[in-house]
PDB file of N, CA, C, O and CB in Angstrom:
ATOM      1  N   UNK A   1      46.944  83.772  49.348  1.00  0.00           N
ATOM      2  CA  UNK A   1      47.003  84.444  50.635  1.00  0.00           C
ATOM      3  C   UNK A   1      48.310  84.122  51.330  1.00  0.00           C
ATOM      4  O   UNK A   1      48.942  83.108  51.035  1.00  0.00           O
ATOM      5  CB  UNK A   1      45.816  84.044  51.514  1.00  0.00           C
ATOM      6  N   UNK A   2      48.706  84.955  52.223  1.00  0.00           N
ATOM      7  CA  UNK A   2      49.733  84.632  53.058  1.00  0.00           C
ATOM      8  C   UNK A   2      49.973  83.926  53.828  1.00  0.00           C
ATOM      9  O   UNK A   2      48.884  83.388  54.030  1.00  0.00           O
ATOM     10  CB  UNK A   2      49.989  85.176  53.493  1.00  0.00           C
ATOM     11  N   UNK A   3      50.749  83.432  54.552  1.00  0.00           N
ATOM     12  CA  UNK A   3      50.110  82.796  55.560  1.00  0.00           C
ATOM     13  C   UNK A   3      50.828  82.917  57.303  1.00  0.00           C
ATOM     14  O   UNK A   3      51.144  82.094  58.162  1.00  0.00           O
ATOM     15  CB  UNK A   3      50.076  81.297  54.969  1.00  0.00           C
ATOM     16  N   UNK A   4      50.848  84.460  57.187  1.00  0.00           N
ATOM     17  CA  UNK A   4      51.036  85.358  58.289  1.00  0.00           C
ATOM     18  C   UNK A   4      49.685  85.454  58.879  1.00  0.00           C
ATOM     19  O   UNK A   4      48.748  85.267  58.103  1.00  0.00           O
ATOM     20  CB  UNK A   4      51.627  86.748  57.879  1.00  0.00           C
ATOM     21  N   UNK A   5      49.410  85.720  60.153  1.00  0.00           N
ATOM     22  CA  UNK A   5      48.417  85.617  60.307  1.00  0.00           C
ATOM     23  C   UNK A   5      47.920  86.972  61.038  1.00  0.00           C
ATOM     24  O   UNK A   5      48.703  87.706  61.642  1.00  0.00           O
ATOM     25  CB  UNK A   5      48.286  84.448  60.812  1.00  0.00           C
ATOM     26  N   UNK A   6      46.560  87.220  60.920  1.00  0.00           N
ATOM     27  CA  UNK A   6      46.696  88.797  61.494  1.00  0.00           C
ATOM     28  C   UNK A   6      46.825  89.350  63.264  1.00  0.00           C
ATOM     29  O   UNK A   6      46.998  88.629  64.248  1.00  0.00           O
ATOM     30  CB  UNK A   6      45.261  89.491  60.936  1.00  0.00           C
ATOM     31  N   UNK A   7      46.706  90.515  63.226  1.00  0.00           N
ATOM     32  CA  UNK A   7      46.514  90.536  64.890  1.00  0.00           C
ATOM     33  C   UNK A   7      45.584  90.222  64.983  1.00  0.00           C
ATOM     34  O   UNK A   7      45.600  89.168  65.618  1.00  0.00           O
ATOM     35  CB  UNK A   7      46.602  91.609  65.738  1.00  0.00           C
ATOM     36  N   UNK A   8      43.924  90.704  64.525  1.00  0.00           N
ATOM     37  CA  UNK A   8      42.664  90.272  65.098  1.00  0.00           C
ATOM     38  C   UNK A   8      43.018  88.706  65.523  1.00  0.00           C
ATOM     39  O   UNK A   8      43.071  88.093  66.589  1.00  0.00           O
ATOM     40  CB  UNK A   8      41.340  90.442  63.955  1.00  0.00           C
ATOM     41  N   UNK A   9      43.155  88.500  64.625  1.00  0.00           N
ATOM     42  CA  UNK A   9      43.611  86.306  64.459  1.00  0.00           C
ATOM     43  C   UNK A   9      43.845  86.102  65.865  1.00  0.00           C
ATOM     44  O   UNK A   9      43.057  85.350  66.438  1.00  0.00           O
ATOM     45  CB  UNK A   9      45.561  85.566  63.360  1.00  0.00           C
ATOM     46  N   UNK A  10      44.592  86.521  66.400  1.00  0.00           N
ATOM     47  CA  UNK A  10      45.896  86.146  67.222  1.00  0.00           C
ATOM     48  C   UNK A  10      45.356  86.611  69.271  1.00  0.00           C
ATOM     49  O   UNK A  10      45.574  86.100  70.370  1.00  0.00           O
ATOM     50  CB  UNK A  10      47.600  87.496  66.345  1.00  0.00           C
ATOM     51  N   UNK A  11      44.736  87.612  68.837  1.00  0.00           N
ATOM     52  CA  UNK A  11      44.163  88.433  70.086  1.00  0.00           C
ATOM     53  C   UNK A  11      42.627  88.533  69.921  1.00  0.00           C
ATOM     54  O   UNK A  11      41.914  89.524  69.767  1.00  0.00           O
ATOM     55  CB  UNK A  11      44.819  90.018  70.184  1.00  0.00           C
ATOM     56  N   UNK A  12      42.277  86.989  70.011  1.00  0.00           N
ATOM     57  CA  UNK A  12      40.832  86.867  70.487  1.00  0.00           C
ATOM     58  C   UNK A  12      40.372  87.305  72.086  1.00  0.00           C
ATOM     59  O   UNK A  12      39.189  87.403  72.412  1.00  0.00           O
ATOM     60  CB  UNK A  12      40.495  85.341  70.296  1.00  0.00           C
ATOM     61  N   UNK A  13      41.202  87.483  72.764  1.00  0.00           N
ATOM     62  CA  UNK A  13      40.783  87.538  74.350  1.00  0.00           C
ATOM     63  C   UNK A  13      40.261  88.915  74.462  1.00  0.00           C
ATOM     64  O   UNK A  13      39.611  89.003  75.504  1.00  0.00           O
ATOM     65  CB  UNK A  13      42.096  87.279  75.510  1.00  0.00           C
ATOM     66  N   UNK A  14      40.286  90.049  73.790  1.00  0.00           N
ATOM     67  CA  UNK A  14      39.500  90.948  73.899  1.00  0.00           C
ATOM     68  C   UNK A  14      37.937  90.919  73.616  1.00  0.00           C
ATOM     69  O   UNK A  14      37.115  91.713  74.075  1.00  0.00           O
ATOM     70  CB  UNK A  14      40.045  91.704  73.281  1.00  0.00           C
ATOM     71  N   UNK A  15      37.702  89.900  72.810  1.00  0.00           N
ATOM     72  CA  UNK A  15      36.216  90.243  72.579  1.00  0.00           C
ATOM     73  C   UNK A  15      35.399  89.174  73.829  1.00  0.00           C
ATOM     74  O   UNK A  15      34.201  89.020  74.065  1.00  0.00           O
ATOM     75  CB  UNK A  15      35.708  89.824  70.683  1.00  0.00           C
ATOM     76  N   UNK A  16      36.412  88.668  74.350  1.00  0.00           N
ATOM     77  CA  UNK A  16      35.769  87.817  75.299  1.00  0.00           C
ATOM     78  C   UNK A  16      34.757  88.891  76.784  1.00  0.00           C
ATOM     79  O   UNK A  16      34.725  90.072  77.130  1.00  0.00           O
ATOM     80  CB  UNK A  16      37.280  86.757  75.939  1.00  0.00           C
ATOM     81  N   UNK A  17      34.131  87.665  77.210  1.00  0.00           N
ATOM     82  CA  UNK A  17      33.077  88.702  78.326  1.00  0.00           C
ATOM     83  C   UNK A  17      33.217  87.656  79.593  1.00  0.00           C
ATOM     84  O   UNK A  17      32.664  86.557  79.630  1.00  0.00           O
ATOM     85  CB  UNK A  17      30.956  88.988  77.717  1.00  0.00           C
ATOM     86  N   UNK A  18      33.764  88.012  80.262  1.00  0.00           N
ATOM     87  CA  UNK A  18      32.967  87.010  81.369  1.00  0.00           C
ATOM     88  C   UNK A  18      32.083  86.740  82.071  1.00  0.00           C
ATOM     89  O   UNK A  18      31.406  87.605  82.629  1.00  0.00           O
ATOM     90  CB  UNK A  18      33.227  86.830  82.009  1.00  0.00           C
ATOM     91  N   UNK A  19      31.883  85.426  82.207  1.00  0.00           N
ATOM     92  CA  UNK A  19      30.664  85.288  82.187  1.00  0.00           C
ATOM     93  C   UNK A  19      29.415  85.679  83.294  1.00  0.00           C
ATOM     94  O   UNK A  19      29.667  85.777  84.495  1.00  0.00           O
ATOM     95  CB  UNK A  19      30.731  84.198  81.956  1.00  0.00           C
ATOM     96  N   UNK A  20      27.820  85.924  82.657  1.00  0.00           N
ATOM     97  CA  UNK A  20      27.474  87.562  83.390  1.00  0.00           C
ATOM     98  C   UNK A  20      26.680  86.284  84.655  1.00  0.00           C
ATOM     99  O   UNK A  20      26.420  85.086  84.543  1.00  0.00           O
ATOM    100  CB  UNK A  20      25.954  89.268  82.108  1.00  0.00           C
ATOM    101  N   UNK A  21      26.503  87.292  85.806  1.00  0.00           N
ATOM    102  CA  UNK A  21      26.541  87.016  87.394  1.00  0.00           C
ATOM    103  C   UNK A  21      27.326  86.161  87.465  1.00  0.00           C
ATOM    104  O   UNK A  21      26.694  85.129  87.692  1.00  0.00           O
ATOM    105  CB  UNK A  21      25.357  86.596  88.151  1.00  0.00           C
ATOM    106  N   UNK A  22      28.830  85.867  87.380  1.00  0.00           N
ATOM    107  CA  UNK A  22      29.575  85.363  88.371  1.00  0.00           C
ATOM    108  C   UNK A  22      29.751  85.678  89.545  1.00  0.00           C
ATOM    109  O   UNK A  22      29.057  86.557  90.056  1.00  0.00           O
ATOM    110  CB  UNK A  22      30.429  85.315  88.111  1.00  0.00           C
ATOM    111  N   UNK A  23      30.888  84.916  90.352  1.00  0.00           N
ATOM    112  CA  UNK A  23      30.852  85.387  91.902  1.00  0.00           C
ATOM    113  C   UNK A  23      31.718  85.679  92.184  1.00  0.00           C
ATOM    114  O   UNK A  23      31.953  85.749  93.390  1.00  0.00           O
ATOM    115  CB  UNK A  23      30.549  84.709  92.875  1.00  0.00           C
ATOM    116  N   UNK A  24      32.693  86.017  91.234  1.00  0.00           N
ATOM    117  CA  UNK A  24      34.133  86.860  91.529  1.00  0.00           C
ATOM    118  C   UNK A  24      33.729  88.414  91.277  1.00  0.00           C
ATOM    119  O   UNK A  24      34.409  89.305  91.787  1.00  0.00           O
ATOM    120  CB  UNK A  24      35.560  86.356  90.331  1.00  0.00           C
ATOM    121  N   UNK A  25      32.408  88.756  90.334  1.00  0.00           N
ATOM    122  CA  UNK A  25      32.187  90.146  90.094  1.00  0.00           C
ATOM    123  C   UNK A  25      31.392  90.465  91.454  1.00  0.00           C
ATOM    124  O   UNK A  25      31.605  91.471  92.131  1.00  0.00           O
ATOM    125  CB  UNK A  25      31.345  90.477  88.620  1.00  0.00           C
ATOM    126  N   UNK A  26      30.436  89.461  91.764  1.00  0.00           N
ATOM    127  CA  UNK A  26      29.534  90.059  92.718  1.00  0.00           C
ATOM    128  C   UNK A  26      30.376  89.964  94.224  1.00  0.00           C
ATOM    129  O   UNK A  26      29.818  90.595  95.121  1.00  0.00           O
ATOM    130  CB  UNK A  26      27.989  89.190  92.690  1.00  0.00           C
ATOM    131  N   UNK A  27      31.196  89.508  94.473  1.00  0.00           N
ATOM    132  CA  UNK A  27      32.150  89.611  95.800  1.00  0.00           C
ATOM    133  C   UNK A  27      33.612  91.121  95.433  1.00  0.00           C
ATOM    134  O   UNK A  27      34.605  91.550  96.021  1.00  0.00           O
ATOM    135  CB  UNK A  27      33.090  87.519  95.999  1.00  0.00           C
ATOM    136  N   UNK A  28      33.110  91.317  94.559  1.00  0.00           N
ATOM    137  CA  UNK A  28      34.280  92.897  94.032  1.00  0.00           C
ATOM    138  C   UNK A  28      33.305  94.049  94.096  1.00  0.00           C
ATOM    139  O   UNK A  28      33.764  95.131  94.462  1.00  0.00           O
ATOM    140  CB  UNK A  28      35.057  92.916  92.014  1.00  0.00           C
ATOM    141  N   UNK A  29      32.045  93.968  93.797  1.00  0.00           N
ATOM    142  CA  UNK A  29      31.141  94.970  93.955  1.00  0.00           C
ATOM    143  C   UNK A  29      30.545  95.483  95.928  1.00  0.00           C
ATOM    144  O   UNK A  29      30.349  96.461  96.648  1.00  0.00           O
ATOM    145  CB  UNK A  29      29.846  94.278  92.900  1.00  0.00           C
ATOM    146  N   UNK A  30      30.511  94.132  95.921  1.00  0.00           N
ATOM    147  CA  UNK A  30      30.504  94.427  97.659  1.00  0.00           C
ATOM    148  C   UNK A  30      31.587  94.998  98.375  1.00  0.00           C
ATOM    149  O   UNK A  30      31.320  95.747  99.315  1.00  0.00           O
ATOM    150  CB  UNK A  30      30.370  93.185  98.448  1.00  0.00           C
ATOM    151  N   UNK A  31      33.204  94.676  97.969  1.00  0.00           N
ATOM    152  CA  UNK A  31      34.099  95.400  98.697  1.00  0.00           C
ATOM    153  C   UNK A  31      33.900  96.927  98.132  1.00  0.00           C
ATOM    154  O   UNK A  31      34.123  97.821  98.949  1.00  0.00           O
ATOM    155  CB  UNK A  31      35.602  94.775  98.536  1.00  0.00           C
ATOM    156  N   UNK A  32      33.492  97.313  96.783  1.00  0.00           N
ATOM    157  CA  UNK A  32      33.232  98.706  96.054  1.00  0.00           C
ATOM    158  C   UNK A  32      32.081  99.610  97.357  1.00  0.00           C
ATOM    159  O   UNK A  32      32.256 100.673  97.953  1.00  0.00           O
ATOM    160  CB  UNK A  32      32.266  98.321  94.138  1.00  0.00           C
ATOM    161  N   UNK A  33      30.988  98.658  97.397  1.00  0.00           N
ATOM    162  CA  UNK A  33      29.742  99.273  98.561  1.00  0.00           C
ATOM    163  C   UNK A  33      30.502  99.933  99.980  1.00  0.00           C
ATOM    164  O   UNK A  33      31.374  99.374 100.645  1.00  0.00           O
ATOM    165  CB  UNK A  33      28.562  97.721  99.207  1.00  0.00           C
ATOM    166  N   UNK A  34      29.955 101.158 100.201  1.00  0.00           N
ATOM    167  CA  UNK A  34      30.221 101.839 101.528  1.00  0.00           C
ATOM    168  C   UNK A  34      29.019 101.743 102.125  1.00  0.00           C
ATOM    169  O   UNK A  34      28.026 102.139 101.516  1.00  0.00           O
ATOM    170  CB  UNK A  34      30.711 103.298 101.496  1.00  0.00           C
ATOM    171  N   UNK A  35      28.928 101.295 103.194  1.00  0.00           N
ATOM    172  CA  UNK A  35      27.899 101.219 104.333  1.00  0.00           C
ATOM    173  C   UNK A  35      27.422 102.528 105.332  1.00  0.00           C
ATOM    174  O   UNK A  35      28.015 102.690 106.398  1.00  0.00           O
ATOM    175  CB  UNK A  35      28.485 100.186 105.246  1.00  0.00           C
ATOM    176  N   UNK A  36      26.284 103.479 104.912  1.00  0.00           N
ATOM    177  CA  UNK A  36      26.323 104.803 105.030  1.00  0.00           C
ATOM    178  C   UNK A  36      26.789 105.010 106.906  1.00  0.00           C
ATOM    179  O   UNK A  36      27.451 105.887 107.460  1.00  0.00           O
ATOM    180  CB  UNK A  36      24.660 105.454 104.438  1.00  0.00           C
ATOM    181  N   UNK A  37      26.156 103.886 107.407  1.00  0.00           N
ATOM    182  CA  UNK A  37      26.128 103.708 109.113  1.00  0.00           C
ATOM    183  C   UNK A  37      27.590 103.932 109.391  1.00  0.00           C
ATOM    184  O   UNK A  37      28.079 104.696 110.223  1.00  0.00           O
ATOM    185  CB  UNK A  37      25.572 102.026 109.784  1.00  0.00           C
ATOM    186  N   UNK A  38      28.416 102.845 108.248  1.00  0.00           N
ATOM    187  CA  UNK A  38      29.654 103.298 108.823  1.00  0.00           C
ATOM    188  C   UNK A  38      30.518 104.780 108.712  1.00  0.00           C
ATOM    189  O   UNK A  38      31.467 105.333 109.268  1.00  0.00           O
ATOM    190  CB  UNK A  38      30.417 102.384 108.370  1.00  0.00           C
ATOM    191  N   UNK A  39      29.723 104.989 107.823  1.00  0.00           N
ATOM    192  CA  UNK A  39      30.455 106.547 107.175  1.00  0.00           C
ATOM    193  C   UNK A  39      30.071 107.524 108.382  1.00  0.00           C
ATOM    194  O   UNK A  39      30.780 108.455 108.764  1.00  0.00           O
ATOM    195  CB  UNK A  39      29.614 107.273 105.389  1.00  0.00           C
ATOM    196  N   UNK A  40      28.712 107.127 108.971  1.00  0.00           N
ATOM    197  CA  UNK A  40      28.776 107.969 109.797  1.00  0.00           C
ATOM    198  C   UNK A  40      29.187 108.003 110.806  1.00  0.00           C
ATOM    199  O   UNK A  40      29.316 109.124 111.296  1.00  0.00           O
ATOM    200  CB  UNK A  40      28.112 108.268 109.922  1.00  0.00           C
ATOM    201  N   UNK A  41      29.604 106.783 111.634  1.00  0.00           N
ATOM    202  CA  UNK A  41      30.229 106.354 112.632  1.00  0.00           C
ATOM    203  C   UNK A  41      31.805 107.199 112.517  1.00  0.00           C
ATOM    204  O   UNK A  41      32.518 107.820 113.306  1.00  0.00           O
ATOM    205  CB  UNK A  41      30.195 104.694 112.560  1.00  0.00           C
ATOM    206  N   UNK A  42      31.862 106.842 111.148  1.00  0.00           N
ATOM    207  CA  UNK A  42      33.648 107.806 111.409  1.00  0.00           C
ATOM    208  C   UNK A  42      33.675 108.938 111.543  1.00  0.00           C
ATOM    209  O   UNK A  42      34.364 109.329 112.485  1.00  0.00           O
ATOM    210  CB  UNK A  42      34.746 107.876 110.322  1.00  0.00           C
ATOM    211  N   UNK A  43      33.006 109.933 110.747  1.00  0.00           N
ATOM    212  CA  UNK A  43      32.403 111.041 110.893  1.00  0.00           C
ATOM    213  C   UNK A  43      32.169 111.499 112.504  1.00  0.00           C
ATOM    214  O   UNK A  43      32.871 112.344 113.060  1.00  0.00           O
ATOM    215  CB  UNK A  43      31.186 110.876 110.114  1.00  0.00           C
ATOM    216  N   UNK A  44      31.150 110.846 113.091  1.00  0.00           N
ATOM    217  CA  UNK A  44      31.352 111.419 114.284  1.00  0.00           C
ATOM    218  C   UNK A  44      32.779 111.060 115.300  1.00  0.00           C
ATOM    219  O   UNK A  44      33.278 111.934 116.008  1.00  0.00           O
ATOM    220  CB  UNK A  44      30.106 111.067 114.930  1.00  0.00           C
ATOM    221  N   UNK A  45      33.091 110.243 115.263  1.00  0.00           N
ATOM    222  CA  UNK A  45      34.499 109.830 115.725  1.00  0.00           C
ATOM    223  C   UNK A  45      35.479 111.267 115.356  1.00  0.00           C
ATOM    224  O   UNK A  45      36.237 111.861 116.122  1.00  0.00           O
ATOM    225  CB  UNK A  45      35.067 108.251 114.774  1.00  0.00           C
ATOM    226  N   UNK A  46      35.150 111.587 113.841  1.00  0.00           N
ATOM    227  CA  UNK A  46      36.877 112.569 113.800  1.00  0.00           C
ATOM    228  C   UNK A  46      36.206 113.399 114.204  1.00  0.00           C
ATOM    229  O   UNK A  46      36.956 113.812 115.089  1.00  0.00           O
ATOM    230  CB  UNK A  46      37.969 113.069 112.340  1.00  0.00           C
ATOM    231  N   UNK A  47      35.053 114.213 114.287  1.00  0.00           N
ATOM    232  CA  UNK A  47      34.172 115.198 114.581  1.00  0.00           C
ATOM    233  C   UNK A  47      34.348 115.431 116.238  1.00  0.00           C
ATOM    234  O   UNK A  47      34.468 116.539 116.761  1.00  0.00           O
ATOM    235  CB  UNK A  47      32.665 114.750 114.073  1.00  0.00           C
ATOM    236  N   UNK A  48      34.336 114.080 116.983  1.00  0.00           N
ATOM    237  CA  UNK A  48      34.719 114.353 118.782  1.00  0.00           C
ATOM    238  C   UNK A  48      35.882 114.323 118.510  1.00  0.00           C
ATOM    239  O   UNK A  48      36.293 115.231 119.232  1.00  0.00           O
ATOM    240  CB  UNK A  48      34.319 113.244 120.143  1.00  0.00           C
ATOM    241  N   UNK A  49      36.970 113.842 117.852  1.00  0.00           N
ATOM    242  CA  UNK A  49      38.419 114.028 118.334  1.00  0.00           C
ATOM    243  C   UNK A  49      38.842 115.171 117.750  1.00  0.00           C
ATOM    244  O   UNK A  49      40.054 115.304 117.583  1.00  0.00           O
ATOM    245  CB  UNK A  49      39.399 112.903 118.004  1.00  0.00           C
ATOM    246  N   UNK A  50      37.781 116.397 117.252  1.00  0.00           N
ATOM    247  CA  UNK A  50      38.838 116.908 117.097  1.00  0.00           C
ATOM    248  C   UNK A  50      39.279 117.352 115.437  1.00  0.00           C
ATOM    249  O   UNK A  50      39.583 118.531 115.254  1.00  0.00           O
ATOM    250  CB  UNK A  50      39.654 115.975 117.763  1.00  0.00           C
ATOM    251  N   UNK A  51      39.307 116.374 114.232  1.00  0.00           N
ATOM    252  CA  UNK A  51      39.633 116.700 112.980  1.00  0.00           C
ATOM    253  C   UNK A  51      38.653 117.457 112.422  1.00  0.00           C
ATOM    254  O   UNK A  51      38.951 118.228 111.510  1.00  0.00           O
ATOM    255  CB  UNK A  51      39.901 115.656 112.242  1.00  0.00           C
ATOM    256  N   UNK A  52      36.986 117.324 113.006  1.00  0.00           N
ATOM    257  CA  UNK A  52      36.073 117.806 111.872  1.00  0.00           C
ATOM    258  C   UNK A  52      35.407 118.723 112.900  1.00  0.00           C
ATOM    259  O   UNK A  52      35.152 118.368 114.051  1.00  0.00           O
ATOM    260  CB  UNK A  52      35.020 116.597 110.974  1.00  0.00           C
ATOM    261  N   UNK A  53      35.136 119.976 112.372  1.00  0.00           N
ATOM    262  CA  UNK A  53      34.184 120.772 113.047  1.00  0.00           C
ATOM    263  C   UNK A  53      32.877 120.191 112.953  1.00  0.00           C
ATOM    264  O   UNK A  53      32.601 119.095 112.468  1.00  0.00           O
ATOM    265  CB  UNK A  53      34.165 122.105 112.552  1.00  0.00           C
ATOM    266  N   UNK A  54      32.051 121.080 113.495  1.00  0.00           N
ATOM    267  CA  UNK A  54      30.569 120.358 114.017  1.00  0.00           C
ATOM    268  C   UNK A  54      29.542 120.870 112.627  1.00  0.00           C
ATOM    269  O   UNK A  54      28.511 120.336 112.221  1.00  0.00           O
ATOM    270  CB  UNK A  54      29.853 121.185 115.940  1.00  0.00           C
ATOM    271  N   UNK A  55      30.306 122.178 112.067  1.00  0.00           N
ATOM    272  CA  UNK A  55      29.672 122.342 110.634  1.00  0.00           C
ATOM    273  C   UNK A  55      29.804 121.507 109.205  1.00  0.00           C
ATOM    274  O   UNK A  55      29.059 121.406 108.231  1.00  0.00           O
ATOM    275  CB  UNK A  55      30.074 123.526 110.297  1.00  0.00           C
ATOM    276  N   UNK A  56      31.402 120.829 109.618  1.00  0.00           N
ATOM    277  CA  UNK A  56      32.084 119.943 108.441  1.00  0.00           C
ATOM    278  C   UNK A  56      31.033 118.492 108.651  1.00  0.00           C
ATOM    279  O   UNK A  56      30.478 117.857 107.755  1.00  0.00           O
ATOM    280  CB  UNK A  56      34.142 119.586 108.777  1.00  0.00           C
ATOM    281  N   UNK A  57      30.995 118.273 109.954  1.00  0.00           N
ATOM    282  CA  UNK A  57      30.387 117.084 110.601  1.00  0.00           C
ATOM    283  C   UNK A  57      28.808 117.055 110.038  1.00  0.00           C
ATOM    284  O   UNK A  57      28.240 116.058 109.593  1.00  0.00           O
ATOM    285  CB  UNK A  57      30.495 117.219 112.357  1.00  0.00           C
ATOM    286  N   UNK A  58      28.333 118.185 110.150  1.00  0.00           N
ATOM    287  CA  UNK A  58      26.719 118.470 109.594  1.00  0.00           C
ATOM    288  C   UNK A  58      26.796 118.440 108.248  1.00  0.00           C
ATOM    289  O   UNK A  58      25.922 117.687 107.820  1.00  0.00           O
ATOM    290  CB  UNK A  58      25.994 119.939 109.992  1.00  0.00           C
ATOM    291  N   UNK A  59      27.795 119.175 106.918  1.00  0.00           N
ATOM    292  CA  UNK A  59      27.840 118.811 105.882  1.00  0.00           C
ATOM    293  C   UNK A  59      27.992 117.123 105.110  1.00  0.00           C
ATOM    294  O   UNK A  59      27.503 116.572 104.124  1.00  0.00           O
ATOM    295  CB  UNK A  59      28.638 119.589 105.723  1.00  0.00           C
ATOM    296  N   UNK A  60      28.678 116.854 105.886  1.00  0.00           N
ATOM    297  CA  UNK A  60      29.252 115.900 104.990  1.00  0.00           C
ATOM    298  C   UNK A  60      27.757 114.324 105.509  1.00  0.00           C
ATOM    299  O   UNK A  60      27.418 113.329 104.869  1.00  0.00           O
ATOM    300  CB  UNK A  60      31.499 115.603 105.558  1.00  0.00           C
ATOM    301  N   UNK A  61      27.405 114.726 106.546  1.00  0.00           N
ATOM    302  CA  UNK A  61      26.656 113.943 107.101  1.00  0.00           C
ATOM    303  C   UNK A  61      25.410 113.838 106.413  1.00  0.00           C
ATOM    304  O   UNK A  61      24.627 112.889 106.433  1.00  0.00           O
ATOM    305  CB  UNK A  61      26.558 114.258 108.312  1.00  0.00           C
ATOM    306  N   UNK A  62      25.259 115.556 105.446  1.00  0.00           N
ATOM    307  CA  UNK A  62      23.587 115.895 104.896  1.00  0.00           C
ATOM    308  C   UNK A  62      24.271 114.849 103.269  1.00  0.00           C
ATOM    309  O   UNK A  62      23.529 114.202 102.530  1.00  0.00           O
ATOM    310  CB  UNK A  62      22.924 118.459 104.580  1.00  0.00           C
ATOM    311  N   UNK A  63      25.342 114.939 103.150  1.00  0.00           N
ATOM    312  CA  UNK A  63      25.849 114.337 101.679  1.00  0.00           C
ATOM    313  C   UNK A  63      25.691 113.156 102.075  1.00  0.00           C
ATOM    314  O   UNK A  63      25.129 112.769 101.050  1.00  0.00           O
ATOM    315  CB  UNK A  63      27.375 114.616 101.034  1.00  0.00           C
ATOM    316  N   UNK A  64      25.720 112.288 102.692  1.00  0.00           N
ATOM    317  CA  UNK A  64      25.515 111.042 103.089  1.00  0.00           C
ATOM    318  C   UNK A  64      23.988 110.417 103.109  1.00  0.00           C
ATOM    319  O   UNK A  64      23.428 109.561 102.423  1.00  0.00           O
ATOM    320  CB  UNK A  64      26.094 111.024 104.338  1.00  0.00           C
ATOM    321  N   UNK A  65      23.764 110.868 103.711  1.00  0.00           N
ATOM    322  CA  UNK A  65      22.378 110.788 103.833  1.00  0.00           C
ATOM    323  C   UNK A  65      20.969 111.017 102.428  1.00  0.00           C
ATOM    324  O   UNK A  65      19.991 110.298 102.227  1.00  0.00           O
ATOM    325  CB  UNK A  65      22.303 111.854 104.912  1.00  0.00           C
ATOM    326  N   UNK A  66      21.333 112.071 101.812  1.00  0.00           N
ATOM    327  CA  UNK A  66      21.160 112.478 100.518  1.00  0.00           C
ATOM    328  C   UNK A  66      21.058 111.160  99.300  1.00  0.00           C
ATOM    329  O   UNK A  66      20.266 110.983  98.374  1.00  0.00           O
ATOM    330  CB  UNK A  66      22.401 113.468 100.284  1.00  0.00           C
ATOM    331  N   UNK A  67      22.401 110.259  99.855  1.00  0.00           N
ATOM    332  CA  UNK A  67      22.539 109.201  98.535  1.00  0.00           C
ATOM    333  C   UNK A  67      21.417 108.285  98.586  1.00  0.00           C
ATOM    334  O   UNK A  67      21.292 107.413  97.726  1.00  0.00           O
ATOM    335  CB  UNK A  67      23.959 108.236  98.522  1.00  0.00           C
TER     336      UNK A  67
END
């Protein structure tokens, strides 16, 4: 045999997993979470100032709600 060694050999860090419920995944999934209260809070905010009509404001509000 040679004694070159292969890529698999060499690039073990792909088959690696880290390890499952840590607290670096579960503090990345919470910044991922949208809080529907707040979605709607903005919603009505651009909706009185002005950016969202009162029909855009009713759509997007029934999509929210829906999840």
């Amino acid at each position: 045999m040679s004694s070159r060694s292969l890529a698999r050999d060499r690039d073990t860090g792909l088959l690696a997993r880290p390890p499952s419920g840590s607290r670096a995944e579960e503090s990345d999934w919470e910044q991922l979470m949208v809080d529907p209260i707040e979605q709607l809070e903005e919603l009505a905010d651009l909706c009185t100032r002005g950016f969202l009509s009162r029909e855009e404001f009713e759509d997007q509000k029934a999509r929210i709600l829906r999840r």
